[in-house]
C-alpha positions as CSV (number, residue, x, y, z in Angstrom):
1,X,-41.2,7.4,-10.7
2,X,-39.1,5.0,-12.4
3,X,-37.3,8.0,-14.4
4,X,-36.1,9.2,-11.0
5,X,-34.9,6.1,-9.8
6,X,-33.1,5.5,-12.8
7,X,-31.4,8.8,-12.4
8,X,-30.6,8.1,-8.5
9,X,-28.9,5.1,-9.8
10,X,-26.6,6.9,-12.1
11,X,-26.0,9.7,-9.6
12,X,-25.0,6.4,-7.4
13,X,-22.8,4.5,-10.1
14,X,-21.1,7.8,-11.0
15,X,-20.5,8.8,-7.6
16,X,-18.4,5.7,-6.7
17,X,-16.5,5.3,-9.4
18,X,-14.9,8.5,-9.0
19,X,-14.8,8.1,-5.2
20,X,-13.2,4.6,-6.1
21,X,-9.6,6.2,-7.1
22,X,-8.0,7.4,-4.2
23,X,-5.7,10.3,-4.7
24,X,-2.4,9.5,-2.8
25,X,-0.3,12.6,-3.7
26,X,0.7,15.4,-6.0
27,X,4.0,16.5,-7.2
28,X,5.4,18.8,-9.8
29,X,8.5,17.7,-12.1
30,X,10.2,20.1,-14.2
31,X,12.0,17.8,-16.3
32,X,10.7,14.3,-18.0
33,X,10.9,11.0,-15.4
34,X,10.6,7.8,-16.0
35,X,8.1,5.5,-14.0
36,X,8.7,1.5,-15.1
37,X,9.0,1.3,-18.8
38,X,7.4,4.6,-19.7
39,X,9.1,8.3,-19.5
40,X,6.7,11.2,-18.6
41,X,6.7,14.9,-19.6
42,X,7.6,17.6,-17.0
43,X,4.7,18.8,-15.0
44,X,2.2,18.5,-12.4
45,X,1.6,15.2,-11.7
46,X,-0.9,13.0,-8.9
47,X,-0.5,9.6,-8.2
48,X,-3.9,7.9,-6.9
49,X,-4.8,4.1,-6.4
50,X,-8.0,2.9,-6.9
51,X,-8.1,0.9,-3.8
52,X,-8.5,-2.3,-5.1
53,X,-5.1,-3.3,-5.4
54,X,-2.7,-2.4,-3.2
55,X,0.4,-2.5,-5.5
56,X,-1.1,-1.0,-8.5
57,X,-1.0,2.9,-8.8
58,X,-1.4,5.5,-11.7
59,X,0.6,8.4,-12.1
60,X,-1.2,11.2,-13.9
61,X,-0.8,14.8,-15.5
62,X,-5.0,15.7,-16.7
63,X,-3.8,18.7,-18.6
64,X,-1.4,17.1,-20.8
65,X,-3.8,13.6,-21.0
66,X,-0.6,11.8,-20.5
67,X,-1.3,8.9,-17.4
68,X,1.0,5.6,-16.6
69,X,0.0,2.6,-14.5
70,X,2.7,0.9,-12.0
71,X,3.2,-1.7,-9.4
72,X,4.9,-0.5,-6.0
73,X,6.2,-2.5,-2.8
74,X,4.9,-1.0,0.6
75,X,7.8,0.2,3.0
76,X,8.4,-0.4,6.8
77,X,8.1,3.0,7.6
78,X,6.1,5.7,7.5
79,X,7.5,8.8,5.5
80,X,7.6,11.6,8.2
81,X,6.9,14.0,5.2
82,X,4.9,14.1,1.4
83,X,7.8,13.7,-1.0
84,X,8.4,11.8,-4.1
85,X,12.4,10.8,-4.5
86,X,14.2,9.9,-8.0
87,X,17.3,8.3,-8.8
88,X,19.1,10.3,-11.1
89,X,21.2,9.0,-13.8
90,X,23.4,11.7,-15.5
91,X,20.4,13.5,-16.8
92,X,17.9,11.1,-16.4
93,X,15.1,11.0,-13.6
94,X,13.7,7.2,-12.8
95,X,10.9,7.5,-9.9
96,X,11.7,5.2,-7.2
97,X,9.6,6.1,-3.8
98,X,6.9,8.2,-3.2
99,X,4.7,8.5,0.0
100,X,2.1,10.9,2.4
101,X,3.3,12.1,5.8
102,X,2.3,10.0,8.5
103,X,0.6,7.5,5.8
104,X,2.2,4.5,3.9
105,X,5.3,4.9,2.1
106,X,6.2,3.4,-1.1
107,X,9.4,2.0,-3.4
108,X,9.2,1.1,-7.2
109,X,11.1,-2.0,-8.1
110,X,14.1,-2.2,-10.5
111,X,12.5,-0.8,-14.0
112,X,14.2,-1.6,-17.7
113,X,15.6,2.3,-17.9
114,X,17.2,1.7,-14.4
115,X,18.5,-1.6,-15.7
116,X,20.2,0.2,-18.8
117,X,21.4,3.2,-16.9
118,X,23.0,0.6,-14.2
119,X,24.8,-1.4,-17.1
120,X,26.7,1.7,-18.2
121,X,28.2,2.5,-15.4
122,X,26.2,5.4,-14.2
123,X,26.1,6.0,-10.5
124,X,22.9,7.4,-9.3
125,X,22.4,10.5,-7.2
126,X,19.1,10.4,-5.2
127,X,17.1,13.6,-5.7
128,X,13.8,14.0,-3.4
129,X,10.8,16.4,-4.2
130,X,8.3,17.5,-1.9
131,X,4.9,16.2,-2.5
132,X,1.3,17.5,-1.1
């Protein structure tokens, strides 16, 4: 009896933590982005929250293990469709905004890369991807 309630208890505890991350969207790159301080690979990424803070998110690519953690401000409106949007810098991608149809947008502050790219001169071209 008690083995069986020990295993419905781990059944339990494993069952919410991976309810716990919320899966927001998914996009595909196919060149490297940066996201805050860090620069990404190209690929298929998701970015998910895990519910418990509302500014914190994690972008993540499981097949290449690579996974970055970032703060985001909500937006006033509502995205009417799934799309991800990056302000390019000659041939650099910086992730600004991301959000779900009908859900809650959201933009990424001022990073150190945008900072740099800014200082040089560079004018940014906004390039927006569709998101599921």
């Amino acid at each position: 009896m008690k083995k069986l309630l020990i295993l419905a208890c781990l059944t339990l505890l494993s069952v919410g933590i991976a309810s716990a991350q919320q899966q927001l969207i998914s996009f595909t790159s196919k060149t490297p982005f940066s996201i805050g301080n860090s620069t990404l690979p190209a690929g298929n990424y998701q970015i998910s929250t895990d519910g418990s803070d509302l500014m914190l998110f994690e972008c993540t690519n499981e097949s290449k293990g690579t996974s970055v953690m970032f703060e985001a401000d909500a937006t006033d409106m509502a995205p009417k469709t799934s799309s991800v949007t990056f302000a390019k810098y000659g041939d650099k991608l910086v992730l600004k905004s991301f959000g779900a149809a009908g859900s809650q947008g959201f933009f990424i502050p001022l990073s150190l890369p945008e900072k740099q790219a800014k200082k040089s001169g560079a004018k940014p071209t906004k390039v927006t991807q569709p998101a599921k």
